[in-house]
C-alpha positions in Angstrom: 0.0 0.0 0.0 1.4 3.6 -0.7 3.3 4.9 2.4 1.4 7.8 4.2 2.9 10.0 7.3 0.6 9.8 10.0 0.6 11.1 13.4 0.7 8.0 16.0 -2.9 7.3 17.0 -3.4 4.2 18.9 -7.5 5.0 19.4 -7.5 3.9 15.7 -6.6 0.2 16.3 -9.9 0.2 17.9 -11.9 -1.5 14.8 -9.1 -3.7 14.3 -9.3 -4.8 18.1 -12.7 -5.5 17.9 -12.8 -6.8 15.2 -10.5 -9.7 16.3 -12.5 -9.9 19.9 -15.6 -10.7 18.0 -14.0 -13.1 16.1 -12.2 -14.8 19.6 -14.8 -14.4 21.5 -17.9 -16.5 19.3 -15.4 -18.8 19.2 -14.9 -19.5 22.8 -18.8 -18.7 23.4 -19.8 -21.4 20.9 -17.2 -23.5 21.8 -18.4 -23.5 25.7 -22.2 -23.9 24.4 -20.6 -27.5 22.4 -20.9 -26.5 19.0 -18.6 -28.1 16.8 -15.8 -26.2 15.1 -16.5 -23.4 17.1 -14.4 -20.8 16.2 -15.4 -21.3 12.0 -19.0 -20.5 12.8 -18.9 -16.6 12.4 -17.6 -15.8 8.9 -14.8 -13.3 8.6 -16.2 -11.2 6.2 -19.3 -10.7 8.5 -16.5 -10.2 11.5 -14.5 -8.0 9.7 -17.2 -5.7 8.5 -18.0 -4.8 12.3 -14.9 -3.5 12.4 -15.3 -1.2 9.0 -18.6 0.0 10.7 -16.9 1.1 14.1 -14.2 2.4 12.2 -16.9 4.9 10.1 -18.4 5.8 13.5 -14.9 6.6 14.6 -12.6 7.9 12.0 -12.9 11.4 11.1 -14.1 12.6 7.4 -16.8 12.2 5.6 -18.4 9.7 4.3 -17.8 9.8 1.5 -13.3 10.5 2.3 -13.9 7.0 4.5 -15.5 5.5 1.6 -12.7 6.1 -1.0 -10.0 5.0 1.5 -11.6 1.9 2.0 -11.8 1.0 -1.2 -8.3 2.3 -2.0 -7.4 -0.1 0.5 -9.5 -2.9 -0.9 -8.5 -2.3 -4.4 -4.6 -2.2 -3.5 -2.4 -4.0 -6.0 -1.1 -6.8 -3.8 -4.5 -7.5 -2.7 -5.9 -7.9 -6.2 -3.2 -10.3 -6.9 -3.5 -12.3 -4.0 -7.1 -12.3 -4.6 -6.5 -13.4 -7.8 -4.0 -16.6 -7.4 -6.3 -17.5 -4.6 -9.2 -17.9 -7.0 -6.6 -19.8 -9.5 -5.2 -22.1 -6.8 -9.0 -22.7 -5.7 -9.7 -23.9 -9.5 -6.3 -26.1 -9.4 -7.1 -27.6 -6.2 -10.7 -28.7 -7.5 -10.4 -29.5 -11.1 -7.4 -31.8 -9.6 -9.1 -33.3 -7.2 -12.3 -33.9 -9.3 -10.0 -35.6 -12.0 -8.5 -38.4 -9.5 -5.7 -36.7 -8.8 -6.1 -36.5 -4.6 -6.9 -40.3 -4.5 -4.3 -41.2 -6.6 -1.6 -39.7 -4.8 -2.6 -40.9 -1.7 -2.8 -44.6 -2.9 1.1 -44.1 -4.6 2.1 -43.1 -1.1 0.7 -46.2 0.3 1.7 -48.7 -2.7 5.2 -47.4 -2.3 5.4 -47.6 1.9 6.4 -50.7 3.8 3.1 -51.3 6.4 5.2 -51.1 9.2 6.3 -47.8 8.3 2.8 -46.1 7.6 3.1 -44.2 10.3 5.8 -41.9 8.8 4.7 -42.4 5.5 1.2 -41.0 6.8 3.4 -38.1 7.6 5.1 -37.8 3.8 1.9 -38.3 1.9 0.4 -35.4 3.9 3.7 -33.4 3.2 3.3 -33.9 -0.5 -0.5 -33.9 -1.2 -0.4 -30.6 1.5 2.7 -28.9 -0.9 0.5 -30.0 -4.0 -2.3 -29.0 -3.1 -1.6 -26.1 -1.5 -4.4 -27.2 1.8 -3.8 -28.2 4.9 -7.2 -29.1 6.0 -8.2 -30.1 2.1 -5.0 -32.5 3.3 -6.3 -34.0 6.7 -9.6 -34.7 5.1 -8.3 -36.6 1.9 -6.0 -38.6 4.3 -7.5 -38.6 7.5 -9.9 -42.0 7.3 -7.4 -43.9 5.7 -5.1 -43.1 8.3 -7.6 -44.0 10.8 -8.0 -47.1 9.1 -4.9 -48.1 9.3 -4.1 -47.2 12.5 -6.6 -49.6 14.0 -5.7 -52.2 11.3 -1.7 -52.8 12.3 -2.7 -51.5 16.2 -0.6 -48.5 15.5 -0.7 -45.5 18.0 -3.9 -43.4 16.8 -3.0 -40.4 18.6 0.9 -40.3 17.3 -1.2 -41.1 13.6 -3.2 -38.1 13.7 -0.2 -35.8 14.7 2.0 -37.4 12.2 -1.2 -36.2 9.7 -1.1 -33.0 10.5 2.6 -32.7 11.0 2.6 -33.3 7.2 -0.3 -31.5 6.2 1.1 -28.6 7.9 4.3 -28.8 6.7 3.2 -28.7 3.0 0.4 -25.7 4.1 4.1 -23.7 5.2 6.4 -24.2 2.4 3.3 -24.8 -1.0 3.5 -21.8 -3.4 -0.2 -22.1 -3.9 -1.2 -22.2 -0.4 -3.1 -19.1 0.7 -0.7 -18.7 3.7 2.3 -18.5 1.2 0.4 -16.1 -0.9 -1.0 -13.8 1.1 2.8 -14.1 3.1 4.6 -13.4 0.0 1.9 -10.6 -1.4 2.1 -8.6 2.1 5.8 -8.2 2.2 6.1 -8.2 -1.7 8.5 -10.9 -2.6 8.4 -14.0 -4.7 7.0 -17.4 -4.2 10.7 -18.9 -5.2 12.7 -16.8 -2.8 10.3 -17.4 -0.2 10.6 -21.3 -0.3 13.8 -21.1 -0.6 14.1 -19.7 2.8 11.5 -21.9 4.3 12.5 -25.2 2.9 16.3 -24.7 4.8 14.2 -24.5 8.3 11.4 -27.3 7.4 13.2 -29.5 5.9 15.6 -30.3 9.1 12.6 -30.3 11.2 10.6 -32.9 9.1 13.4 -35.3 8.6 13.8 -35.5 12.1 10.3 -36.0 12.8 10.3 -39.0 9.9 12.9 -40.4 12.1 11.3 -40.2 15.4 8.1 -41.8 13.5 10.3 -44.6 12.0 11.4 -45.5 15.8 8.4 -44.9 18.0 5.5 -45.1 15.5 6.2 -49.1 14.8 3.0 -51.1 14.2 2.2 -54.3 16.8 1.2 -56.5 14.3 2.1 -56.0 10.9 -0.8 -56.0 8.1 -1.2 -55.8 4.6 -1.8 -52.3 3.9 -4.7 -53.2 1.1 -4.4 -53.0 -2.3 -4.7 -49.4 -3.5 -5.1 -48.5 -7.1 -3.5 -45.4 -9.0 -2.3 -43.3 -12.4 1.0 -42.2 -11.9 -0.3 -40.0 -15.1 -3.3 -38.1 -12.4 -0.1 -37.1 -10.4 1.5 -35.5 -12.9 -0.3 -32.0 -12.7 0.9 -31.3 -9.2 4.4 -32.3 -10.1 4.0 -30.2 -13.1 2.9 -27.1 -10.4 5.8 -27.7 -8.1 8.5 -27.6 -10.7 7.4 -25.1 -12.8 6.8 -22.5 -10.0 10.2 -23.8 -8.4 12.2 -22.5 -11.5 10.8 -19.5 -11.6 7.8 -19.6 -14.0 4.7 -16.3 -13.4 2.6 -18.3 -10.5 -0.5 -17.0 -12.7 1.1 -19.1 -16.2 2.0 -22.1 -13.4 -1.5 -22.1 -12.0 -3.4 -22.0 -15.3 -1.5 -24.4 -16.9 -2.1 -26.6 -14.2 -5.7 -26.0 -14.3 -5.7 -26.9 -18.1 -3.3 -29.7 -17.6 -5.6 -31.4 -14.9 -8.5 -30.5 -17.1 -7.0 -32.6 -20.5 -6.6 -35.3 -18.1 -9.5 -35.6 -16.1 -11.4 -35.6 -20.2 -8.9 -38.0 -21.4 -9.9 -40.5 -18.8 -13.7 -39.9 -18.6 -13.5 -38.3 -15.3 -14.5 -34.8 -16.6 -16.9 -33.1 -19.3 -16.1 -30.0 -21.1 -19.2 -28.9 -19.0 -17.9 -30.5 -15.7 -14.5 -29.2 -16.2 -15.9 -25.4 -16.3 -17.9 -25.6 -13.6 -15.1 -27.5 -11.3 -13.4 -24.2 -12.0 -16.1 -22.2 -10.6 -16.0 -24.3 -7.6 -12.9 -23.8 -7.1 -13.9 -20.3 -6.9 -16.8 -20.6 -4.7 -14.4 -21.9 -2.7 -12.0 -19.3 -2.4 -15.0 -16.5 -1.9 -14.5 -16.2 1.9 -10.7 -15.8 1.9 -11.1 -13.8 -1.1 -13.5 -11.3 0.4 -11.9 -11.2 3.4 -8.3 -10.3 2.2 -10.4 -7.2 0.4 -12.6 -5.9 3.5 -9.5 -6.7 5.5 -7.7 -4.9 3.3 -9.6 -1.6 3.5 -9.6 -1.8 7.2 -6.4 -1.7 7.6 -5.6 1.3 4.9 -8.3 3.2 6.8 -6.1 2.6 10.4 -3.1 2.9 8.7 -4.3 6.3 7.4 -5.5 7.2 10.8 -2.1 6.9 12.3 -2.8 3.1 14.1 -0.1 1.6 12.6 2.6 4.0 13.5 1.2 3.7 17.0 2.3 0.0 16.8 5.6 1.0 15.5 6.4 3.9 18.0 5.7 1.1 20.9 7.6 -1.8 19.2 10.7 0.9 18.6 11.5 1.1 22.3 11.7 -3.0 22.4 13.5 -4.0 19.6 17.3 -3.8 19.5 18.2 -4.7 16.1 17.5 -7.3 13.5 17.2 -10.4 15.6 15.0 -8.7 18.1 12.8 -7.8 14.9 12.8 -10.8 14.0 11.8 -12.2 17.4 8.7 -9.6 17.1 7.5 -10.4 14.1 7.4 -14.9 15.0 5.6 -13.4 18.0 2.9 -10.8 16.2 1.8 -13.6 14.0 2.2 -16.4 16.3 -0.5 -14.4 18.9 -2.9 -13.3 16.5 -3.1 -16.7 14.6 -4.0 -17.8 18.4 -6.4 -15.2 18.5 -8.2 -15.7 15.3 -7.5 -19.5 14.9 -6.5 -19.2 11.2 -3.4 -18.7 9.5 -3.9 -16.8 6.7 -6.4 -14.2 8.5 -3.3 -13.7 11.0 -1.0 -13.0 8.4 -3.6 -10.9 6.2 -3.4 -9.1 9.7 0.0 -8.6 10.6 1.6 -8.6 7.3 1.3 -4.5 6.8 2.7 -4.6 10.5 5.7 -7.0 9.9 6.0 -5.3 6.7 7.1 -1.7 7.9 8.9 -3.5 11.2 11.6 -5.0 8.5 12.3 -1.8 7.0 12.5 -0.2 9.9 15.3 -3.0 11.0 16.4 -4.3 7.5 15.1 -7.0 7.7 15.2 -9.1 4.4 11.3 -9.1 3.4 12.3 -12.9 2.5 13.2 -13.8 5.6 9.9 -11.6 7.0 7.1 -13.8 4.6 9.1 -17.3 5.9 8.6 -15.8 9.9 5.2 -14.8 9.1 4.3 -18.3 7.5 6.3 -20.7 9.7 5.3 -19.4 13.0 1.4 -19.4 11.9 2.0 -23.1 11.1 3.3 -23.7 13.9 0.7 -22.1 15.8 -2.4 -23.2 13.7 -1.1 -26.7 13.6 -0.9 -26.9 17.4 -4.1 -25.1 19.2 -6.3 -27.3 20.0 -9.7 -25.1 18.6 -8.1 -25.2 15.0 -9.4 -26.6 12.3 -6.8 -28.8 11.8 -7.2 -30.7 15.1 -10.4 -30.4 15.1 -10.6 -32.5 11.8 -8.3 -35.1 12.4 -9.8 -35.9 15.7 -13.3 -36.0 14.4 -12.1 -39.3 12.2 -11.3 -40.9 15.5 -14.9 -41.0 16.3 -14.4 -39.6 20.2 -11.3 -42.1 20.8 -9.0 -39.0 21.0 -9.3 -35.7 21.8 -7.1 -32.6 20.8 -5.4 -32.4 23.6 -3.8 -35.8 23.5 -2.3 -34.8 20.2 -0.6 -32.1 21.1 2.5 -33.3 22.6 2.8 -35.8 19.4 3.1 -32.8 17.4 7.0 -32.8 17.0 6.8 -31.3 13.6 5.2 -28.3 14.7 7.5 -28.2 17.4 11.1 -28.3 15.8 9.7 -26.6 13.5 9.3 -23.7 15.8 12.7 -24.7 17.5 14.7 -24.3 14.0 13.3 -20.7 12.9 13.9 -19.4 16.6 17.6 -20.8 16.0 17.5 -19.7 12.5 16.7 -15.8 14.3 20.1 -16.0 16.4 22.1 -18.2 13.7 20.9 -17.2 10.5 21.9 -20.4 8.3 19.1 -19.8 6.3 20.1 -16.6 5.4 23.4 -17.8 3.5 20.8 -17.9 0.2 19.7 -14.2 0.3 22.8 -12.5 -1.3 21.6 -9.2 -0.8 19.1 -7.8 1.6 16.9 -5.1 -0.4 16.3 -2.8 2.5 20.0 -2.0 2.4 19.4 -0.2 -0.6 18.7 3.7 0.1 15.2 3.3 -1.8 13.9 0.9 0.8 12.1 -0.8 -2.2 12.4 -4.1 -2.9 14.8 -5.0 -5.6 13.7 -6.5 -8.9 13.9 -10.2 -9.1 
């Protein structure tokens, strides 16, 4: 968004404060009351909208000024673009899916995995079909009752099952370049996909092998069992391949996602699995799907132009200034902005939507590489979201158990999220990943972000 000089105003963090309480607090009331997935019952569009309202009431103007810098906000270049690769991933994810290409995948991973080591390879399938797909929850619900299944099949240890399951969904959700964390991550601080994975994959990829390893040991079935005979077509794999490559090297994620879309398309016609008819409207529900992150990155958007203008953001940044030290300090505040609000809002991308115009101004402000700010912002809301026990995540997994574990049991087995966390906070005080970045754009007198 275009910089503006503001006085510091912290009475116009007020919409955004409620708006978050609203959303937090029908989540715990609903949740008290029994209601399942609690904190997913009140829309975020409708949430955020309360704040717009209060911030009408409060802001000063007219109407008509409040109006335009709403929309300004809402219509803001990054937005639009994230908007619009969320709507493309949506259609990928769908016309994919609709085509074979989910079930196939799974049954590959379990055609090529020894039974008695399902329970990591319940971990890697959810890594891959999560980085594919671009979904952590699409993930855990593809994968969850088969996992289930075959958990109570070879008496494996359900509870270390699930969190192996969303170990893997989450650790695809973090690095994917067509998960809506990663986008709206990479959008915020203006950076690419590429650069950003880059970053991220040097911090995950310790952390998962480990995990794999700790799964191989203690996740050991008591009785071994044929793990069934699960069909495939190495062929209906091939789109999400074709998406991971092609984004990796480098190719316009808007080119890699259409392609994909048409690719998974021809394939799902070839073999009978799609019309011509089918295929469009797979698209569109790929859309419909995406209509609730997509209108809340816009309203959320607006919002937080119209505090920004009102001086709320500088507020922040006044109060941070007197805490933070230098870089790693920065650093350290910007893991624990998004890890708090994704606590408070119990969703990943709304905390990062959020915070990102926040973590976005601390990094200039301490030159900090706006890389190194969209892996933070999308690691430590993984690592949060894939740990409370009122996320969707949990919440899903557990629900395939049928009552026979509960959220809270998981989360000690959740060693993903946790070394995950452990690497970034070492990779804050002994930046290894950094050795990749070989220049950081905020040292550049523009403070703009260099050209790729």
């Amino acid at each position: 968004m275009d910089e503006i000089k503001v006085e510091s105003n912290g009475k116009a963090l007020i919409p955004f404060i409620i708006f978050v309480a609203i959303y937090l607090a029908s989540g715990i009331i609903l949740q008290s009351q029994g209601v399942e997935m609690a904190f997913y019952q009140l829309p975020g569009p409708v949430a955020v909208m309360i704040g717009i309202i209060i911030a009408f009431i409060m802001f000063k103007g007219s109407i008509d000024e409040k109006f335009n810098t709403l929309v300004k906000g809402c219509g803001d270049e990054n937005i639009i673009i994230m908007c619009i690769i969320y709507l493309l991933a949506g259609a990928f994810s769908s016309v994919s899916q609709a085509m074979g290409g989910v079930d196939s995948t799974v049954n590959l991973g379990l055609k090529l995995i020894p039974a008695k080591y399902v329970t990591a390879g319940i971990f890697i399938i959810a890594g891959f079909i999560s980085t594919s797909t671009g979904t952590s929850v699409g993930t855990i619900v593809a994968v969850g009752p088969i996992a289930v299944g075959l958990a109570e099949k070879a008496g494996l240890n359900l509870p270390l099952v699930i969190a192996a399951l969303i170990g893997g969904a989450m650790f695809g959700d973090n690095l994917s370049i067509i998960s809506d964390t990663t986008i709206a991550a990479t959008r915020t601080q203006d950076v690419e996909m590429k650069d950003k994975f880059r970053l991220n994959i040097i911090i995950a990829l310790p952390a998962a092998i480990i995990t794999i390893i700790l799964l191989l040991i203690f996740g050991q079935p008591t009785t071994i069992s044929t793990v069934g005979d699960y069909s495939f077509n190495i062929i209906k794999v091939l789109p999400y391949l074709f998406v991971l490559i092609a984004a990796l090297v480098g190719v316009n994620v808007f080119v890699v996602l259409t392609g994909g879309i048409v690719f998974s398309g021809i394939i799902g016609i070839v073999y009978g699995e799609l019309g011509i008819l089918t295929f469009a409207q797979e698209i569109f529900n790929g859309f419909e799907g995406m209509f609730d992150i997509f209108l809340l990155s816009m309203l959320t958007g607006g919002l937080a132009f119209m505090v920004i203008k009102e001086g709320g953001l500088q507020w922040i940044l006044d109060k941070i200034q007197g805490r933070i030290k230098g870089r790693k300090s920065a650093e350290v505040g910007i893991a624990a902005l998004i890890s708090l609000i994704d606590a408070a809002t119990a969703n990943n991308t709304v905390a990062i939507i959020i915070s990102g115009s926040i973590a976005k101004e601390i990094s200039k402000e301490y030159k900090v590489d706006p890389r190194r700010t969209a892996s933070l912002l999308d690691s430590f809301s993984c690592v949060m979201q894939g740990m409370i026990p009122y996320g969707a995540q949990l919440l899903i997994a557990v629900s395939f158990t049928k009552g026979l574990v509960n959220p809270i049991e998981i989360i000690p087995l959740l060693w993903y999220q946790q070394l995950l966390a452990l690497a970034a906070i070492i990779s804050i005080f002994i930046p290894f990943a950094d050795g990749i970045i070989k220049r950081n754009p905020w040292d550049f007198q523009n403070n703009k972000v260099m050209e790729k």
